[in-house]
C-alpha positions as CSV (number, residue, x, y, z in Angstrom):
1,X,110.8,242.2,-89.4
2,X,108.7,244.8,-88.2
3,X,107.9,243.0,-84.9
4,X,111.3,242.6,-84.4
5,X,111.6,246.1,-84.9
6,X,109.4,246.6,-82.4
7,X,111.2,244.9,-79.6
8,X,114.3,246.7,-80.9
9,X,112.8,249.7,-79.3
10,X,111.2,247.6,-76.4
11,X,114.3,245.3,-75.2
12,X,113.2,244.7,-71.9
13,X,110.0,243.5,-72.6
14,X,111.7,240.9,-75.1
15,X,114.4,240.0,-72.2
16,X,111.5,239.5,-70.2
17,X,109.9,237.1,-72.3
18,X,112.5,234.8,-72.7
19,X,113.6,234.6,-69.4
20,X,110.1,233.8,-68.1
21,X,109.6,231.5,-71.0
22,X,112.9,229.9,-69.7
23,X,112.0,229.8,-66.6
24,X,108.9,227.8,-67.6
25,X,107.0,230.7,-66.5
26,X,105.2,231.0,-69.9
27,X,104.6,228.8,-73.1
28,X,105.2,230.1,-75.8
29,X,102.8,229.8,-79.1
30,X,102.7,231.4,-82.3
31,X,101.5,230.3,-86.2
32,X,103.4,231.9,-89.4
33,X,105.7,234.7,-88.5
34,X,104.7,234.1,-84.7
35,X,106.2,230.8,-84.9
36,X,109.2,231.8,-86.9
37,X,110.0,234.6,-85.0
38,X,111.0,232.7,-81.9
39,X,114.2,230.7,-83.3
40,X,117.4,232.5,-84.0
41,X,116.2,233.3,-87.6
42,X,113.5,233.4,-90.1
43,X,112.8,234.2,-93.5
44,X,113.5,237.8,-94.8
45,X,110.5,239.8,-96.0
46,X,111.8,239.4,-99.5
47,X,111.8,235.6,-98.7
48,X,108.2,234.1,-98.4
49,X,107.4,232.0,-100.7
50,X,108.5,232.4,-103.9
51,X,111.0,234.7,-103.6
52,X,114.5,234.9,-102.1
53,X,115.7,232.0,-99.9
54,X,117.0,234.8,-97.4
55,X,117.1,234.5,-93.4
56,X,117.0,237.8,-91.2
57,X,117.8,237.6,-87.4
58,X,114.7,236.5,-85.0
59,X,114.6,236.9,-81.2
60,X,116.7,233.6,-80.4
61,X,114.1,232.6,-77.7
62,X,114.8,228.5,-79.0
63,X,118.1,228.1,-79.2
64,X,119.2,225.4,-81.7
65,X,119.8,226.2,-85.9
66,X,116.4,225.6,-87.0
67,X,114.3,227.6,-88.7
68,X,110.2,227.4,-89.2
69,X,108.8,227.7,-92.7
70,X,105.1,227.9,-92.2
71,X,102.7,227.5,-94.7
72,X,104.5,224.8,-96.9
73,X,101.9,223.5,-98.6
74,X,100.1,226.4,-99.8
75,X,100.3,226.7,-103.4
76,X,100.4,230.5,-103.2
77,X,103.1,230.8,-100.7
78,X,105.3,228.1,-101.5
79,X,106.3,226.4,-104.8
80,X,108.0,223.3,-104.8
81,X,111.3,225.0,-106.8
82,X,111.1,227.7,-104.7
83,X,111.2,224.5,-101.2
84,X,114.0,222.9,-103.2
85,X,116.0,226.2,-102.9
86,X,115.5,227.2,-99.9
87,X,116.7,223.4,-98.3
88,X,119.5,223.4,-100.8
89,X,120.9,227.0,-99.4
90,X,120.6,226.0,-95.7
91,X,121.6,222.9,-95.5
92,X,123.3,223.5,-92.4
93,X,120.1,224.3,-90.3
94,X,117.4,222.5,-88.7
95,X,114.2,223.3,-91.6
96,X,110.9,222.3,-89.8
97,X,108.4,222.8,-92.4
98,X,104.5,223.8,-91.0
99,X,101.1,223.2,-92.9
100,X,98.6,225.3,-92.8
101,X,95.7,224.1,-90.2
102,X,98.5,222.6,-88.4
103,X,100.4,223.6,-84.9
104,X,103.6,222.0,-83.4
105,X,103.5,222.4,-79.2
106,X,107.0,222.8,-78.5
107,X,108.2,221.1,-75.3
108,X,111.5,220.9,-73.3
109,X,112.8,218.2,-75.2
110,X,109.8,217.4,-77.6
111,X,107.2,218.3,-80.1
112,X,103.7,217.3,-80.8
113,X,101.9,217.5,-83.9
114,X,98.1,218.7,-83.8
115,X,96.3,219.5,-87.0
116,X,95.1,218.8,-90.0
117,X,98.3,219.3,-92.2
118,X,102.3,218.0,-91.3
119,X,105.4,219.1,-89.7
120,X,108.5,218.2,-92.0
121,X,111.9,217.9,-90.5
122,X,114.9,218.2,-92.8
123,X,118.1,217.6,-91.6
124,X,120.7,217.2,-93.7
125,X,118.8,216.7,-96.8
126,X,116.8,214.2,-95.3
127,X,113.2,214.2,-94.6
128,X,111.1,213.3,-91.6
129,X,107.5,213.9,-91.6
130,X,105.2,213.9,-88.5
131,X,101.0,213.9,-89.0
132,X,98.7,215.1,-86.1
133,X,99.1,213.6,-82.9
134,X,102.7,212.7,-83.6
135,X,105.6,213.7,-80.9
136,X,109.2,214.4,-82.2
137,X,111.6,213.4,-79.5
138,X,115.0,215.0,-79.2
139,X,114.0,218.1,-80.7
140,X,116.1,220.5,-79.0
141,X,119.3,218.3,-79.4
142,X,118.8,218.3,-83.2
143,X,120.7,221.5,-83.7
């Protein structure tokens, strides 16, 4: 929240950003809020890990319903209640779930999977899971 609080006060800069990155002038990367940060929204401050289930608005930069929960299976950031909650009160987005150690490369129409943790996809209530070296197709159609 405080980074985007920061490009509240710096809009051009953001508008920059995404339309270089679409453009494909630029990748984009990030790990944690980094990565969260760049789909419409992310978890509230009040919301990491054990807390609330709450989303805040992010800078929309990836434009389909998902949103990143990094960290999943740390013990201290996420408890398994706490990842049955926050799937059961968004059902109706794309959850992609990041390990720590791990990275997802985001692509125009796909993912890869380096690292040494996963990438869950939940859609639906339904779980995919994707180990290192892995490439999710379709990923910006799963919206």
């Amino acid at each position: 929240e405080k980074l985007m609080e920061y490009f509240e006060a710096h809009k051009k800069f953001l508008e920059d950003i995404k339309t270089k990155f679409l453009e494909n002038k630029i990748i984009l990367c990030g790990s944690s809020t980094g990565a969260m940060v760049q789909f419409r929204e992310m978890l509230a401050e009040d919301s990491r890990g054990k807390g609330n289930t709450n989303l805040t608005s992010a800078f929309g930069i990836i434009k389909n319903k998902a949103v990143v929960v990094p960290h999943w299976n740390a013990p201290n950031y996420c408890s398994s209640e706490w990842e049955e909650r926050f799937v059961e009160n968004h059902k109706d987005k794309l959850i992609i779930t990041i390990d720590e150690f791990t990275s997802l490369f985001w692509g125009e129409n796909e993912a890869k999977v380096i690292g040494l943790g996963k990438v869950n996809i939940v859609r639906d209530g339904n779980i995919k899971t994707y180990k290192n070296g892995e490439t999710i197709s379709n990923l910006l159609l799963l919206t």
